[in-house]
FILO-82431 format. One line per 5 residues: their letters; for each residue y, x, z negated of N, C-alpha, C. Coordinates in steps of 0.2 Angstrom, whole numbers, plus 2048, in hexadecimal, padded with zeros to 3 digits. Example, Ala and Ser with C-alpha at 12.3 -4.5 7.8 and 13.67 -1.06 7.14 Angstrom:
as = 7E4,842,7D9,7EA,83E,7D9,7F0,842,7D9; 7F5,840,7DD,7FB,844,7DC,800,840,7D9 $
***
This chain:
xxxxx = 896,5B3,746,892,5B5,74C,88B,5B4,74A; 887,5AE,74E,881,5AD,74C,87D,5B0,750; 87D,5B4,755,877,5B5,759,87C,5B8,760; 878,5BB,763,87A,5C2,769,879,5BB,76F; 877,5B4,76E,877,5AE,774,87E,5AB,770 $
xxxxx = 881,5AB,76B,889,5A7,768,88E,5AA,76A; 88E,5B2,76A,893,5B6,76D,895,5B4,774; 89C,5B2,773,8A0,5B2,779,8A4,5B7,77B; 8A3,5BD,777,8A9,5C5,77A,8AE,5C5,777; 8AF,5C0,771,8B6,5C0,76F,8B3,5C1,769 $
xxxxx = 8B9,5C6,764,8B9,5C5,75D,8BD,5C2,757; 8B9,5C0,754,8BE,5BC,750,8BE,5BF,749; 8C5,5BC,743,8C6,5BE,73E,8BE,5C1,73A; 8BA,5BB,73A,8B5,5BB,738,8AF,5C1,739; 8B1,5C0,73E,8AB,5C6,741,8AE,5CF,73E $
xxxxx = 8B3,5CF,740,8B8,5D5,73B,8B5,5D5,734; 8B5,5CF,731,8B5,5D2,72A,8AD,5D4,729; 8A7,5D1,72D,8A3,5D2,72E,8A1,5D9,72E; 8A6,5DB,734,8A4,5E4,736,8A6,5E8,730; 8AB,5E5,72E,8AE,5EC,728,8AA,5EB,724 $
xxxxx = 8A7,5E5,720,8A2,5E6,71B,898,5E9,71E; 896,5E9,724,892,5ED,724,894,5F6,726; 89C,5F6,726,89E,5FD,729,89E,601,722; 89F,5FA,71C,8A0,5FE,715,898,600,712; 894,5FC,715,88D,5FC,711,88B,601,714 $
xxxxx = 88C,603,71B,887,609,71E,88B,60F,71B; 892,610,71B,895,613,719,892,617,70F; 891,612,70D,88F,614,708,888,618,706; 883,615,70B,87D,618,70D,87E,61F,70E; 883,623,714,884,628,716,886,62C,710 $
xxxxx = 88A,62B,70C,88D,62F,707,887,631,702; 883,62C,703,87D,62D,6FB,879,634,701; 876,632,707,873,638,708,875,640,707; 86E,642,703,870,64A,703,86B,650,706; 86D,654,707,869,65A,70C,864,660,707 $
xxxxx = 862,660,708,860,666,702,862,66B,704; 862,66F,6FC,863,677,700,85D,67A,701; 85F,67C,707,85A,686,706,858,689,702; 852,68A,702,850,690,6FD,853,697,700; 851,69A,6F9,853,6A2,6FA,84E,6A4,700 $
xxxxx = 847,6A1,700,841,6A3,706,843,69F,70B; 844,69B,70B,845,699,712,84C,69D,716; 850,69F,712,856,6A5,713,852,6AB,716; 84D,6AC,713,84C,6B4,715,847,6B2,71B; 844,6AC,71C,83F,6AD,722,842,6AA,726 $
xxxxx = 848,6A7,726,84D,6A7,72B,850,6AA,731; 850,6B0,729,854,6BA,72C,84E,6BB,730; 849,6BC,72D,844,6BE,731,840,6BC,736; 842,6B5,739,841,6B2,73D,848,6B5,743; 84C,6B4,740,851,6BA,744,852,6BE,747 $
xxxxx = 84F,6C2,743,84E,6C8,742,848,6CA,748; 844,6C8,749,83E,6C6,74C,83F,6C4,753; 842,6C0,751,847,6BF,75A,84A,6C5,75F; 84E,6C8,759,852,6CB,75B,84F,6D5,75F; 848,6D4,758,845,6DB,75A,840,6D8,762 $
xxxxx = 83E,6D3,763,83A,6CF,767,842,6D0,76F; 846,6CF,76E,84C,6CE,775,84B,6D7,774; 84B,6DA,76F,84F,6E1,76F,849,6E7,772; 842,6E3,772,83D,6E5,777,83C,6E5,77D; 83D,6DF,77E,83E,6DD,783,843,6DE,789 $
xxxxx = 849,6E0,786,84F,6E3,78A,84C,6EB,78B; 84B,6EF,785,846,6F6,786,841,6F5,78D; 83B,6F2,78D,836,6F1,791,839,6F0,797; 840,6ED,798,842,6EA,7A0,844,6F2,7A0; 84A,6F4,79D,84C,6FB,79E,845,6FE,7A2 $
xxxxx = 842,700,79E,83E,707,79F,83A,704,7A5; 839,6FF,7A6,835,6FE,7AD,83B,6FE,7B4; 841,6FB,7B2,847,6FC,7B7,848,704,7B9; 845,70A,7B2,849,710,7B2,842,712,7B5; 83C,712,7B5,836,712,7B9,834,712,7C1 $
xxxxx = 838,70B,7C1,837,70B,7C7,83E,710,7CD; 843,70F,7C5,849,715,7CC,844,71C,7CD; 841,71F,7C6,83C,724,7C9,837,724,7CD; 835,71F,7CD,831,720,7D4,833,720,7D8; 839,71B,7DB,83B,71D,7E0,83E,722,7E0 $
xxxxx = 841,727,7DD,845,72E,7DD,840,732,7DE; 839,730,7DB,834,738,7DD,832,734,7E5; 833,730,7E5,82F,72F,7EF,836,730,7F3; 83A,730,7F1,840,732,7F4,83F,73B,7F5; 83F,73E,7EE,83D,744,7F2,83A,746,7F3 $
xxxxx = 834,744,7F2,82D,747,7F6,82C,746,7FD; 831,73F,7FF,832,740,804,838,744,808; 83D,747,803,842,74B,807,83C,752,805; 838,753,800,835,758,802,82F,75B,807; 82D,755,808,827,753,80F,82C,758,814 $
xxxxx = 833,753,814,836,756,81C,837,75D,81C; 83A,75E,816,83E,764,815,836,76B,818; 831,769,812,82D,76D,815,82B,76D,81B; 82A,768,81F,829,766,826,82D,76B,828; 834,768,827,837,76F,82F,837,776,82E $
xxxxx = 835,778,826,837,780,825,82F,782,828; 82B,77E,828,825,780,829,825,783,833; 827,77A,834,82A,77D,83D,82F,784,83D; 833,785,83A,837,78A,83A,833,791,839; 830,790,833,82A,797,833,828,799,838 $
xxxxx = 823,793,83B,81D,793,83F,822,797,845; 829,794,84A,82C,798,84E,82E,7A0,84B; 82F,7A1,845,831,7A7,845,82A,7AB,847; 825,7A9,841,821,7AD,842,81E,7AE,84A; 81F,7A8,84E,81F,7A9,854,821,7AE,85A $
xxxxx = 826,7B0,854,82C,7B3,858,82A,7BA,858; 828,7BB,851,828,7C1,84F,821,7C5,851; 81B,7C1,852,816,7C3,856,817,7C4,85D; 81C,7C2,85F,81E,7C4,866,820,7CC,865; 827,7CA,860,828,7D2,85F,824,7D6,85D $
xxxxx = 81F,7D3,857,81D,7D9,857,817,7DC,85B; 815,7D7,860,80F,7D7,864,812,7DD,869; 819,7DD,86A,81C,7E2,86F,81D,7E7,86C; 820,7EA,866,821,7F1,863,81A,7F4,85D; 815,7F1,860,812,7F1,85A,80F,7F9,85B $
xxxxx = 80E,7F9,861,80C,7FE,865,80F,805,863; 814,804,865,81B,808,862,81C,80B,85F; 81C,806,858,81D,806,850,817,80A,84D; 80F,80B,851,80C,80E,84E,809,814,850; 80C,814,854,80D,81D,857,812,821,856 $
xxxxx = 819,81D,854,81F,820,852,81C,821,849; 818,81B,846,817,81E,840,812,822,83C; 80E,823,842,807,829,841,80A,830,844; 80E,830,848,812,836,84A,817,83A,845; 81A,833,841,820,833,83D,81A,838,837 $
xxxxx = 815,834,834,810,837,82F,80F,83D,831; 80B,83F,835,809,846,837,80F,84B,836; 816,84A,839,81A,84F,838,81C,84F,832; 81C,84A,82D,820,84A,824,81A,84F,822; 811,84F,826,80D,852,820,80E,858,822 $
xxxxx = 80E,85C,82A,80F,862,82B,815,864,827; 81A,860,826,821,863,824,820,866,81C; 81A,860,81A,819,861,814,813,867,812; 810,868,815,80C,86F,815,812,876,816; 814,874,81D,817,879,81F,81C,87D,817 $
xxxxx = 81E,879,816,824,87B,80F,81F,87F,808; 817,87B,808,815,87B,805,810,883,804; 810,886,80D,80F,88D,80B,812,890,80A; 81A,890,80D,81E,893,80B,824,898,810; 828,897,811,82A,89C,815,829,8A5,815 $
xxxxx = 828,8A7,80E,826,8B1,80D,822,8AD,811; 818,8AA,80E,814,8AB,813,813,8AC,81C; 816,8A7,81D,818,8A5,825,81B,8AD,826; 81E,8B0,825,821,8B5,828,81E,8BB,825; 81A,8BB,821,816,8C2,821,80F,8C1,826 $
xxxxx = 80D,8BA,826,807,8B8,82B,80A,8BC,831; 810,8B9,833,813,8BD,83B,812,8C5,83A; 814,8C8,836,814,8CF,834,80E,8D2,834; 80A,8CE,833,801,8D1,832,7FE,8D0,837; 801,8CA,83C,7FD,8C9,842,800,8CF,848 $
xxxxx = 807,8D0,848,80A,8D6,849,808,8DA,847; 807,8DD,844,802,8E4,842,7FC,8E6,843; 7F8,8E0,844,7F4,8DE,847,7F1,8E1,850; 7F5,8DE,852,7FA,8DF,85A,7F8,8E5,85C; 7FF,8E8,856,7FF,8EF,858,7FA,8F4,858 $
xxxxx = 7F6,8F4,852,7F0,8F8,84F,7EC,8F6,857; 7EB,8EE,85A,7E5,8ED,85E,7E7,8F2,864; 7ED,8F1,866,7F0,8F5,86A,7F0,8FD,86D; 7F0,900,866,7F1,906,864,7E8,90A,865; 7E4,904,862,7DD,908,863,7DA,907,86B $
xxxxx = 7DD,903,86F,7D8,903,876,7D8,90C,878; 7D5,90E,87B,7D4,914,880,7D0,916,884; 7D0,917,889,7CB,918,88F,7C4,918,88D; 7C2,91B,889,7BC,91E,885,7B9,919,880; 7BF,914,87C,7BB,90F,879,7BF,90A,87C $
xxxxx = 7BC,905,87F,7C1,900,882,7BE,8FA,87D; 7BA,8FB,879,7BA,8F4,877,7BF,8F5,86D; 7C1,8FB,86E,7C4,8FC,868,7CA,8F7,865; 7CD,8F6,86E,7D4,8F1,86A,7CF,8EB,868; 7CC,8E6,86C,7C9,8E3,86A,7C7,8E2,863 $
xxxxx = 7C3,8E8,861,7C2,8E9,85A,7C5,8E6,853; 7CA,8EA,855,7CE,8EC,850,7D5,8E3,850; 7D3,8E0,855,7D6,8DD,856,7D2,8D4,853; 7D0,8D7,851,7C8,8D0,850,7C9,8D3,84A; 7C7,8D8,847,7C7,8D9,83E,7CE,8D8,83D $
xxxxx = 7D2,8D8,83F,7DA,8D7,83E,7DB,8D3,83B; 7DC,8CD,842,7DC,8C6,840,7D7,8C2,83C; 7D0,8C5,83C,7CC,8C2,836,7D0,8C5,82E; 7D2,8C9,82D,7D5,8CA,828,7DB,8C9,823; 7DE,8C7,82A,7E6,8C3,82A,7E3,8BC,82A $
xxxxx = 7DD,8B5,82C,7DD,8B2,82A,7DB,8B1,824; 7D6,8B6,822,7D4,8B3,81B,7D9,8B5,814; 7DE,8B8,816,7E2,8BC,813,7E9,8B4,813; 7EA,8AF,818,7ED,8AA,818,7EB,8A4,818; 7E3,8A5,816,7E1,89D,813,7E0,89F,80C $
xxxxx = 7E2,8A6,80A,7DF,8A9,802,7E8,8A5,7FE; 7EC,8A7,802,7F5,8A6,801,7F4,89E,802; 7F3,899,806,7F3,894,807,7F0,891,802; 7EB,893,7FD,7E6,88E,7FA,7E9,891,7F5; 7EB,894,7F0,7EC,898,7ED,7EE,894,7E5 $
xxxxx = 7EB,896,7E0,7EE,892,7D9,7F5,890,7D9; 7F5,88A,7D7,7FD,887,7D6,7FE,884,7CE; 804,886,7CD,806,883,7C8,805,87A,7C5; 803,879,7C0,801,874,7BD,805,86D,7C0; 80C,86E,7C0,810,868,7C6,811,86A,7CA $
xxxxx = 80E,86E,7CE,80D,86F,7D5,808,86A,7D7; 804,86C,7D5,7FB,868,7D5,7FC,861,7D3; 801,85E,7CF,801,859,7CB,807,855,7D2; 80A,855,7D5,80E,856,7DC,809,856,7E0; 806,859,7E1,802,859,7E9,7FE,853,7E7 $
xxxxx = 7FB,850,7E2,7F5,84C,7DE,7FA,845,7E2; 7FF,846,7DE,804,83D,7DE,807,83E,7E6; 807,841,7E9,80A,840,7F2,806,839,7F3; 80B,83A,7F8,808,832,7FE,801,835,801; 800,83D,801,7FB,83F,805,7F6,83F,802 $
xxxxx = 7EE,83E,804,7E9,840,7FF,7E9,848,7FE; 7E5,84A,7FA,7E3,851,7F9,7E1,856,801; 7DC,851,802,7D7,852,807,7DC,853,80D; 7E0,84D,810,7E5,84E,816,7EA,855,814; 7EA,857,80E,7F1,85C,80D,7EE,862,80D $
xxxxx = 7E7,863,80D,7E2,868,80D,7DF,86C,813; 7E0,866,815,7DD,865,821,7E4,867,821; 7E6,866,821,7EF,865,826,7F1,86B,825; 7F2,86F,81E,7F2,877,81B,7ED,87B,81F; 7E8,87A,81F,7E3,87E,824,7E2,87E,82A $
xxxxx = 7E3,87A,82C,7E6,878,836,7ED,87D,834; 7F0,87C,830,7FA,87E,833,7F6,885,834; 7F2,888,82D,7F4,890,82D,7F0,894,831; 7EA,892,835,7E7,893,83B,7EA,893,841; 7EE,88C,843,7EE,88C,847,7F7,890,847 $
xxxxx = 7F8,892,844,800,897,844,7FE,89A,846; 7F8,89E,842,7F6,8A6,845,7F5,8A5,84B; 7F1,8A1,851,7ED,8A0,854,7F3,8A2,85A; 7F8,89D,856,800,89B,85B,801,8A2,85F; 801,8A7,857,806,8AB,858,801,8B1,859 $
xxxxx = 7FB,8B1,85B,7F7,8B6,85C,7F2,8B5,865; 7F5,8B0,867,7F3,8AE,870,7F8,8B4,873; 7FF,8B1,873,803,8B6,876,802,8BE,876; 803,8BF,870,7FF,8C4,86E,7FA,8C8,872; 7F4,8C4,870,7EE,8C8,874,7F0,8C7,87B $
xxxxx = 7F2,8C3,87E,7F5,8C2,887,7F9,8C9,888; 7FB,8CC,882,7FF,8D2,884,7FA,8DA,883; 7F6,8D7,87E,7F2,8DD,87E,7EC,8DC,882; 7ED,8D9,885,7E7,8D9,889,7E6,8DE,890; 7E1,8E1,892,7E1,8E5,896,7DB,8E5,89B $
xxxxx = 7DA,8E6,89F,7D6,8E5,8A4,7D1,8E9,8A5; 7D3,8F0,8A0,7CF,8F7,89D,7CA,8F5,899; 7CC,8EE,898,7C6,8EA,88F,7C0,8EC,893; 7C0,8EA,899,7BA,8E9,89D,7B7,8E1,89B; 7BB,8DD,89A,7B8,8D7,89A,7BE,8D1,89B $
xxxxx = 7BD,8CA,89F,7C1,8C8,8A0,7C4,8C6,89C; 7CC,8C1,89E,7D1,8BD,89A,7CC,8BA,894; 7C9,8B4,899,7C4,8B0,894,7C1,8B1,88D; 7BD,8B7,892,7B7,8BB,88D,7BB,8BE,886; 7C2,8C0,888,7C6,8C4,883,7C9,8BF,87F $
xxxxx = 7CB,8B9,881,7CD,8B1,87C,7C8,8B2,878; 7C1,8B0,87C,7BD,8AD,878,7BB,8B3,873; 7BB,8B7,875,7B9,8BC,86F,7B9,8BD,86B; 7C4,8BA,867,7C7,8BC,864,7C6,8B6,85F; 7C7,8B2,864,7CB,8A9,861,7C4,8A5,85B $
xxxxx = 7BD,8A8,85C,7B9,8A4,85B,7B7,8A9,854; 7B6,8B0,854,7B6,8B2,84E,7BC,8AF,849; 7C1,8B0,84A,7C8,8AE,847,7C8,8A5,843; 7C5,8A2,849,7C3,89B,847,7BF,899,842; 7B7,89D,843,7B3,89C,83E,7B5,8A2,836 $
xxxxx = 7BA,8A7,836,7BB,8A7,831,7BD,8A4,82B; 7C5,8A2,830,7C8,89C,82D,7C5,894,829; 7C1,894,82C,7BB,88C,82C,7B8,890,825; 7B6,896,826,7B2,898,81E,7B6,89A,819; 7BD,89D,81A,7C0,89E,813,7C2,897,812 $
xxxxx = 7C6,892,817,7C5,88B,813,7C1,888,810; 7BB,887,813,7B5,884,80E,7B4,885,808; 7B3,88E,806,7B0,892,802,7B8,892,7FF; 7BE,892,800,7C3,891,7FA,7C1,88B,7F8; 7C1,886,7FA,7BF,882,7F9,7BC,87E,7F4 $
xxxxx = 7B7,883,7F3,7B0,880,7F0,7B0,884,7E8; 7B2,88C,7EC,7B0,891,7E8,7B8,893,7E3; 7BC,891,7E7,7C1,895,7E5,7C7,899,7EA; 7CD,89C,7E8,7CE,8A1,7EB,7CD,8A8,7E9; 7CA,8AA,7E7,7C8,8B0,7E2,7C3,8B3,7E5 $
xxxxx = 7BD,8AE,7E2,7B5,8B0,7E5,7B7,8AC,7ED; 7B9,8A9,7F0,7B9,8AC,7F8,7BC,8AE,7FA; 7C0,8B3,7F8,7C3,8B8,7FD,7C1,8BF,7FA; 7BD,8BF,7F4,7BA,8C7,7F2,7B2,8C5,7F7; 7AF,8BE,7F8,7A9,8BD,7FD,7AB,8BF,804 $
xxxxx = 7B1,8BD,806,7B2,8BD,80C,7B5,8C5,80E; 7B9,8C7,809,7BB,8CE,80B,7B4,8D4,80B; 7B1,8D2,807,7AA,8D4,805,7A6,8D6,80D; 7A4,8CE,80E,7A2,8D1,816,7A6,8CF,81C; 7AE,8D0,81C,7B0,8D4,821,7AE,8DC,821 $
xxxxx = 7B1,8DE,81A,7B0,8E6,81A,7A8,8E9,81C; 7A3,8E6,81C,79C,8E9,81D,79D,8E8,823; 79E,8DF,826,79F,8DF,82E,7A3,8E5,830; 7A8,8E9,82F,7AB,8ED,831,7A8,8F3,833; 7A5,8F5,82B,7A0,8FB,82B,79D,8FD,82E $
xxxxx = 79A,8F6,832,790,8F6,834,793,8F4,83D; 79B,8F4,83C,79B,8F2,844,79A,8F8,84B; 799,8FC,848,797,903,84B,78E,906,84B; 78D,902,847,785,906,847,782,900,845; 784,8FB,844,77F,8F3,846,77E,8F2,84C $
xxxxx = 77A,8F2,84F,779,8EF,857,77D,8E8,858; 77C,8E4,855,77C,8DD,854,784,8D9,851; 786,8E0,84D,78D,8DF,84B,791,8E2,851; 790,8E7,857,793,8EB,85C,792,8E3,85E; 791,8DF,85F,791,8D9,863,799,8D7,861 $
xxxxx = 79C,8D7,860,7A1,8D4,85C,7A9,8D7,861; 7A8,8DD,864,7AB,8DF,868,7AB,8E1,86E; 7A5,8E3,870,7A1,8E5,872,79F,8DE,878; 7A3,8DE,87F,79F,8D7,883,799,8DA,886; 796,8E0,889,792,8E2,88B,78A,8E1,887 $
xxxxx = 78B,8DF,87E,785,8E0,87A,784,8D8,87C; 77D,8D7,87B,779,8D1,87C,77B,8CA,875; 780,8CE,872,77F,8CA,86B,788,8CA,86B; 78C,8CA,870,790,8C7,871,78F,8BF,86E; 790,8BC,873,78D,8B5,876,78B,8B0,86D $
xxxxx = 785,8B6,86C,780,8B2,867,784,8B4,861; 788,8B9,85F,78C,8BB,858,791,8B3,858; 793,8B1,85C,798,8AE,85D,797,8A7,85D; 791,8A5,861,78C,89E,85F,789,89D,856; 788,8A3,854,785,8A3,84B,78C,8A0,84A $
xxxxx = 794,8A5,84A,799,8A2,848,79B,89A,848; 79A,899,84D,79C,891,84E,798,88E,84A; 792,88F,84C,78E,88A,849,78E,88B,841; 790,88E,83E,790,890,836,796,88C,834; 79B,88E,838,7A1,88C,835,7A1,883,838 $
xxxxx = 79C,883,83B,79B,879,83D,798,876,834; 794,87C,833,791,878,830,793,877,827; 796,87E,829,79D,87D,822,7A1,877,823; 7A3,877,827,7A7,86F,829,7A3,868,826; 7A1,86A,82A,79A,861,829,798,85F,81F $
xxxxx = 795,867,81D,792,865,816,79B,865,815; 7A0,867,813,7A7,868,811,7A8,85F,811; 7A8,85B,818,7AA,853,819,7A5,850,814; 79F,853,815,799,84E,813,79B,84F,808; 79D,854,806,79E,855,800,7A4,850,7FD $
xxxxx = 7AA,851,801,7B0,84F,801,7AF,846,800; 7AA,845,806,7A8,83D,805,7A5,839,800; 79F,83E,7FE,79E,83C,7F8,7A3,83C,7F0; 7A7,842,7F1,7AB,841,7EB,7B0,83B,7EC; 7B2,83A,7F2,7B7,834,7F3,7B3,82D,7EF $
xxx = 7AC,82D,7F3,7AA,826,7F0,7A9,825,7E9; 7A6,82C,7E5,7A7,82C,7DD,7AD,829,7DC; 7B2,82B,7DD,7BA,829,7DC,7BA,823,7DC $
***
């Protein structure tokens, strides 16, 4: 075979022996090639070429994670921030109706509710005064004003008509100061420690005690003088009310005060002090005969001094009271 223009597609014996002896000469080319080996380094930066890959894939799957796990928390926090959007939305609608509701009701009972529970207070503090003077005194107070009564009763007589009166005014002044003396009276150390810790202040349990035991006597001392009363007094219904009820009033107003202030002790040896003069000078004081007496000129005016005294024991008493409140 001379040349790729002599080939006619056929091969002949010649062309055969041809190919086997270049198939033996290349062949023996092949055999002599050799490959080197590897270093021990080029082994290990192999590995670590590997190795390098493999922490490089092993990042890479990390970073996809944690942004796949990323983004599911987002959407789970927008997820409930919006179920908690709504959720607060309706309870707030729901609120806003109840409350709605409830200023309805309570715009209708409120009325109600605060006169049933300023009533309700009132009767707990009297109940609690009441227990607090005590049942003996309540029923010796009746016993004194009864004897009272009677003595007024016993002294009228044609000849001295203003005696029931008298005796009927020094009576009851001495039965009240004798039951604000018992009402105010030293109490034992958890008595006082008790009355201190109530739901009441001192002051309201003080008022409330002093109203009850006044206004008991006063109860149980109307009827009374309506029966002793006589027409012989020489002075009208009126005039005989007021004659009784106003002394009684302002004595009660000053042994309050003055227990108050002073004590039970030193005011009631003060106030026994000058009842008894008043009693002694009531016959030969001009001015004390006013006291029973409605034809003296000092009627009227004994009885105006009263009030206004016991006004004004009242007044400095608040004014006192208010200042120690605001120290507190």
């Amino acid at each position: 075979m001379n040349g790729a223009d002599d080939w006619d597609g056929r091969y002949t014996a010649a062309d055969d022996e041809q190919l086997l002896k270049l198939e033996a000469q290349w062949r023996t080319r092949f055999e002599r090639v050799t490959v080197p080996e590897p270093s021990r380094q080029d082994t290990f930066r192999l590995i670590e070429v590997i190795k390098e890959i493999g922490r490089l894939e092993s990042q890479r799957e990390a970073e996809r994670q944690e942004q796949a796990q990323e983004q599911y928390q987002e959407q789970a926090q927008e997820q409930a921030q919006e179920q908690a959007q709504e959720q607060a939305q309706e309870q707030a609608q729901e609120q806003a109706q109840e409350q709605a509701k409830e200023q309805v009701v309570n715009a209708a009972s409120e009325p109600a509710e605060s006169a049933e529970g300023f009533i309700l207070r009132i009767v707990s503090l009297l109940r609690s005064q009441w227990n607090f003077y005590g049942i003996r005194s309540w029923l010796l107070t009746c016993i004194a004003v009864g004897a009272t009564g009677y003595m007024a009763y016993n002294g009228y007589s044609e000849w001295n008509t203003s005696g029931g009166l008298h005796l009927w005014i020094f009576g009851l002044t001495l039965v009240i100061i004798g039951g604000i003396a018992a009402a105010f009276r030293p109490r034992d150390e958890g008595t006082m420690i008790l009355q201190q810790l109530g739901k009441y202040s001192l002051l309201e349990q003080t008022l409330t005690r002093f109203l009850l035991v006044t206004c008991f006597q006063l109860v149980i001392a109307l009827p009374l003088s309506l029966l002793l009363y006589k027409e012989a007094f020489g002075m009208p219904l009126t005039a005989f009310l007021y004659g009784w009820i106003v002394p009684v009033l302002a004595v009660a107003v000053c042994a309050f005060v003055l227990n108050q202030w002073l004590g039970m002790w030193p005011s009631a040896v003060f106030l026994l002090t000058v009842w008894s003069l008043s009693l002694a000078g009531s016959e030969d004081i001009e001015w004390l005969q006013g006291l029973a007496d409605m034809s003296s000129p000092y009627f009227m005016r004994i009885r105006a001094v009263m009030l206004a005294t016991a006004a004004c024991l009242l007044i400095l008493y608040a004014l006192r009271q208010r200042q120690w409140s605001v120290k507190q």
